[in-house]
C-alpha positions in Angstrom: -41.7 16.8 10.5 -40.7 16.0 7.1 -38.3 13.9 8.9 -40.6 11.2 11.0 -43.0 10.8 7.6 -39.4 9.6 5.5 -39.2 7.0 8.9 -42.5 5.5 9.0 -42.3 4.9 5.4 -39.4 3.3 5.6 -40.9 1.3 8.1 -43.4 0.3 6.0 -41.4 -0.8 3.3 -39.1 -3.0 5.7 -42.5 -4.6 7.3 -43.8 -5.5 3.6 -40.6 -6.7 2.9 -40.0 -9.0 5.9 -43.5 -10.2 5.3 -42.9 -11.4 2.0 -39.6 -13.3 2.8 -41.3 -14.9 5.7 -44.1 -15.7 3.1 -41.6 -17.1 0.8 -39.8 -19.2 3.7 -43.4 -20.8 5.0 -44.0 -21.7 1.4 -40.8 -23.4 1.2 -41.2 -25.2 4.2 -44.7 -26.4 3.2 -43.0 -27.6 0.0 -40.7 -29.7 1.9 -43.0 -31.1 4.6 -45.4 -32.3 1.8 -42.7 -33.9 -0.2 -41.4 -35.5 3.2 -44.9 -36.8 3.5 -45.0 -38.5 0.5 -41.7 -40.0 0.6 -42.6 -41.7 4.1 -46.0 -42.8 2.9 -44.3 -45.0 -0.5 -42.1 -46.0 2.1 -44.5 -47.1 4.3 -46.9 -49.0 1.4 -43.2 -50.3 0.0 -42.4 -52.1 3.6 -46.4 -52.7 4.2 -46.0 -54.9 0.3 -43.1 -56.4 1.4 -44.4 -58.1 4.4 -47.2 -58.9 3.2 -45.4 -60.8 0.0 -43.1 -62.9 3.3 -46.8 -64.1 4.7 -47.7 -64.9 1.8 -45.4 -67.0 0.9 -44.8 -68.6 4.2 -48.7 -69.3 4.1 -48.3 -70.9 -0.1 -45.7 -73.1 2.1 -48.1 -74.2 4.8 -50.8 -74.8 2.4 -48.5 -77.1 0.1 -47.2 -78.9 2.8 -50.9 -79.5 4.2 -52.0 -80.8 1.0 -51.0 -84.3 -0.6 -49.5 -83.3 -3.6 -50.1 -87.1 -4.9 -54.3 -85.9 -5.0 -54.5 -82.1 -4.8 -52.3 -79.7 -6.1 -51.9 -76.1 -5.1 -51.3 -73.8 -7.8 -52.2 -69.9 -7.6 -53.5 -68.2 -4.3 -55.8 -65.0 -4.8 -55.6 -62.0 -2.0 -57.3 -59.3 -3.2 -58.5 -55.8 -1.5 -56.2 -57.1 1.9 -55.8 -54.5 4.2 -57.8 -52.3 2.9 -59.1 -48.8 4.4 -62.0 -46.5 3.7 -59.9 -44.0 1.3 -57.0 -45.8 0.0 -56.3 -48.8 -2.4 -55.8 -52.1 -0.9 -53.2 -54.7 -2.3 -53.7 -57.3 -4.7 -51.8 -60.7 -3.9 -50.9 -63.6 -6.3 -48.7 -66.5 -5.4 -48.0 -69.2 -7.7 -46.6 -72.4 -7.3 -44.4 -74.6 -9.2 -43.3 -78.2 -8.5 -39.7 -79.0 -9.1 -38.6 -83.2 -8.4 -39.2 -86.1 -8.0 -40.4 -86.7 -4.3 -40.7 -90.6 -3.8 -38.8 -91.5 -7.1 -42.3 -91.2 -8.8 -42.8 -89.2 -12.0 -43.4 -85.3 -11.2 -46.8 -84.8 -9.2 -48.9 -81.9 -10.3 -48.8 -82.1 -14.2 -50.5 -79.7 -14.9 -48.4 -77.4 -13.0 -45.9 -75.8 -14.7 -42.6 -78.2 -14.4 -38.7 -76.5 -14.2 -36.8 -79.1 -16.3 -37.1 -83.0 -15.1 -33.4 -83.3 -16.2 -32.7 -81.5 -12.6 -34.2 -83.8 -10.6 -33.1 -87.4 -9.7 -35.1 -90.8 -8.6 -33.5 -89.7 -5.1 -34.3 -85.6 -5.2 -36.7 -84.4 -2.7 -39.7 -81.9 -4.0 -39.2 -78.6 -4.2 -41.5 -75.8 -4.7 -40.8 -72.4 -6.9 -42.9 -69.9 -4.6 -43.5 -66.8 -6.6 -45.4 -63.7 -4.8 -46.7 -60.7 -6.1 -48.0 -58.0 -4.4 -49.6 -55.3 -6.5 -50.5 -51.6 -4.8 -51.5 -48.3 -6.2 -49.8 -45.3 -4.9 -51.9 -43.4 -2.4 -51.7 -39.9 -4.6 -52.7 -42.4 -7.5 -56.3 -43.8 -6.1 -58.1 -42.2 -9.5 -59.3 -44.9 -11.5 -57.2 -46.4 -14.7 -53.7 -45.1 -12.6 -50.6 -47.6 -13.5 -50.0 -50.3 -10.3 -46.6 -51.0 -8.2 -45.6 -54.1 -8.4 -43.6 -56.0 -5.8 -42.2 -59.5 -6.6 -40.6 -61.7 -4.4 -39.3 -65.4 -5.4 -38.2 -68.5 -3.0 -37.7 -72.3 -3.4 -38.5 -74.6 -1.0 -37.6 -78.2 -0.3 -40.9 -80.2 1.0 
């Protein structure tokens, strides 16, 4: 008798045992699927900020080139709040636009725009533009208030 009590105690022992590694494994894995999470969803805002930045600047282009830069010149575009859902940050979008050239031989359009140096271009360069994009996002564990921003910059030049 003394036997069988030694045997379920023993298999008491083994069961708490085996319950606690089994514990300590589902932890673990929870650890790892919530960092795995995280990792996809920066990813995710990273590639989201980066396509957003390409429009961007392929719309800066369309609206420069619509524009008579002799008249009207297009220098900052505002996107703020885009894509924006109910519980998470949106992105906040500035281009700006400088005006490198010449054009028709005529002095540099857009003075009040800032100007790379006039030295580059000649009576016969064609006008460029310095398209500079960036896309600003917080990081969706980082919606409380006064949390730092990510910042995504992308650069291109552009012959008109």
């Amino acid at each position: 008798m003394k036997c069988n009590k030694q045997r379920k105690a023993f298999s008491m022992i083994t069961a708490i045992m085996v319950i606690v590694l089994m514990a300590s494994v589902g932890a673990f894995v929870m650890n790892l699927s919530g960092k795995i999470v995280k990792t996809t969803t920066t990813q995710f805002q990273r590639e989201q900020a980066m396509l957003l930045a390409k429009s961007y600047t392929e719309f800066a282009i369309m609206s420069v080139m619509a524009n008579n830069v002799n008249t009207n010149c297009l220098q900052t575009i505002q996107g703020n709040n885009v894509i924006r859902a109910e519980n998470e940050g949106g992105f906040d979008i500035t281009v700006q636009i400088a005006y490198i050239g010449n054009g028709d031989g005529r002095i540099t359009p857009c003075d009040g725009v800032r100007k790379l140096s006039d030295a580059v271009a000649t009576v016969s360069s064609p006008l460029n533009i310095l398209v500079d994009v960036y896309v600003k996002y917080q990081d969706v564990d980082g919606l409380i208030p006064n949390t730092s921003w990510i910042t995504y910059h992308k650069r291109t030049i552009q012959k008109i």
